[in-house]
C-alpha positions in Angstrom: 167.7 148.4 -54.1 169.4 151.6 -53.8 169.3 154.1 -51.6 168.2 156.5 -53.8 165.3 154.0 -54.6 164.4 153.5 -51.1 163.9 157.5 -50.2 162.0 158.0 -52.7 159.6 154.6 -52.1 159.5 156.3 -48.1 158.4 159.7 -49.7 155.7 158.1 -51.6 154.6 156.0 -48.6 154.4 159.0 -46.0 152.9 161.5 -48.4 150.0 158.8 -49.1 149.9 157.2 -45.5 151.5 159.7 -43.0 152.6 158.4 -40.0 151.6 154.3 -41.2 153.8 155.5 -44.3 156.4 156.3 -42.4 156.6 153.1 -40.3 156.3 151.0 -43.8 159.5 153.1 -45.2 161.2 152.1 -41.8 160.5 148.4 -42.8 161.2 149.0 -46.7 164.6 150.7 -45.3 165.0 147.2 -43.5 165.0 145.1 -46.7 161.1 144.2 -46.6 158.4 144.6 -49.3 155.9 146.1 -47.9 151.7 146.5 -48.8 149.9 148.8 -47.0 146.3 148.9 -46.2 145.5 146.1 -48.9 145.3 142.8 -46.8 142.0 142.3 -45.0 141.1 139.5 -42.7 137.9 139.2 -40.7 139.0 141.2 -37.7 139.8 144.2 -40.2 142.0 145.6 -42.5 145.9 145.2 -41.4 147.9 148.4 -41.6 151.2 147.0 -43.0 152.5 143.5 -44.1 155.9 143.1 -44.5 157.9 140.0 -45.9 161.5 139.1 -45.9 162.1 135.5 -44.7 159.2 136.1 -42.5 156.2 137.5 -42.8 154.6 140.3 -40.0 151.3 141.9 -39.8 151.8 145.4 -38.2 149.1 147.6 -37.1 149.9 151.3 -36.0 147.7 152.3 -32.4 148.3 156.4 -32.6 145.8 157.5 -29.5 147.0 158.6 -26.5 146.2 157.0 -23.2 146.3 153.4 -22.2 146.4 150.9 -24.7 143.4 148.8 -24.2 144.0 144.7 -24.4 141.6 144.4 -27.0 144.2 145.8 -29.4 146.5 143.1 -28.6 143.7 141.0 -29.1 142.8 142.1 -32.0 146.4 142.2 -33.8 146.9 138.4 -33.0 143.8 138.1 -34.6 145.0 139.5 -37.6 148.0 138.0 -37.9 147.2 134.2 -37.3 144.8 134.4 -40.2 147.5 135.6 -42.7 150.0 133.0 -41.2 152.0 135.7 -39.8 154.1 137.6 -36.9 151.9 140.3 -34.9 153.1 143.6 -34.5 151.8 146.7 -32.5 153.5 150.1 -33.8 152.8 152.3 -30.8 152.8 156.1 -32.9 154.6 159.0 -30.4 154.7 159.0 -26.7 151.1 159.1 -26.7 150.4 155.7 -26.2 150.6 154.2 -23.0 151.8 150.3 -22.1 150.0 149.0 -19.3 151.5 145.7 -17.6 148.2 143.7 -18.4 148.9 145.1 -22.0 152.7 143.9 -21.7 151.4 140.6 -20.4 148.8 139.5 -22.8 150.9 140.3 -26.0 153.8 138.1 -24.0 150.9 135.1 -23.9 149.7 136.3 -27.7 153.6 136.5 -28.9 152.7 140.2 -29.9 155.5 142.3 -30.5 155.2 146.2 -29.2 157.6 148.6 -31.0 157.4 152.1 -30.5 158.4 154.6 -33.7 158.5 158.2 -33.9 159.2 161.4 -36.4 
């Protein structure tokens, strides 16, 4: 894909999805395909899925203040029933890691990335 391709498909994402958009183009940029907002599980709808040689289920947690465990929870959730890699996408500086949130995505294998504009 060229570059020229990939701008545009990270215009397209962030003018229809904002700031999930923008974390799909990052992904897209990466060499993933990428679905937003289309694969639902039991726990809820999972904000991104991207697939290369693997396959992760992000969700994007944009409040500010702690991040409550339940999240974690709830991405693992997610992910195990599409056979695939959590991922929380912490939105800003807003969100706030707590060391029981650190700890239960260790024991969850949840990975925590933090994006930004």
């Amino acid at each position: 894909m060229s570059l020229a391709e990939i701008r545009f498909i990270q215009k397209r994402l962030e003018e229809k999805y904002a700031e999930v958009g923008k974390i799909a183009g990052k992904y897209v940029e990466a060499g993933y395909t990428v679905s937003v907002k289309q694969t639902k599980t039991h726990r809820g709808v999972i904000d991104i899925v991207a697939r290369k040689e693997e396959t992760y289920a992000i969700d994007v947690y944009k409040k500010t203040g702690p991040v409550p465990v339940s999240i974690i929870e709830e991405i693992a959730e997610k992910a195990k029933a599409i056979n695939a890699k959590p991922v929380l996408a912490l939105w800003g500086r807003g969100p706030k890691v707590t060391e029981e949130v650190l700890k239960k995505a260790g024991e969850l294998g949840v990975k925590i990335k933090r994006f930004s504009d």
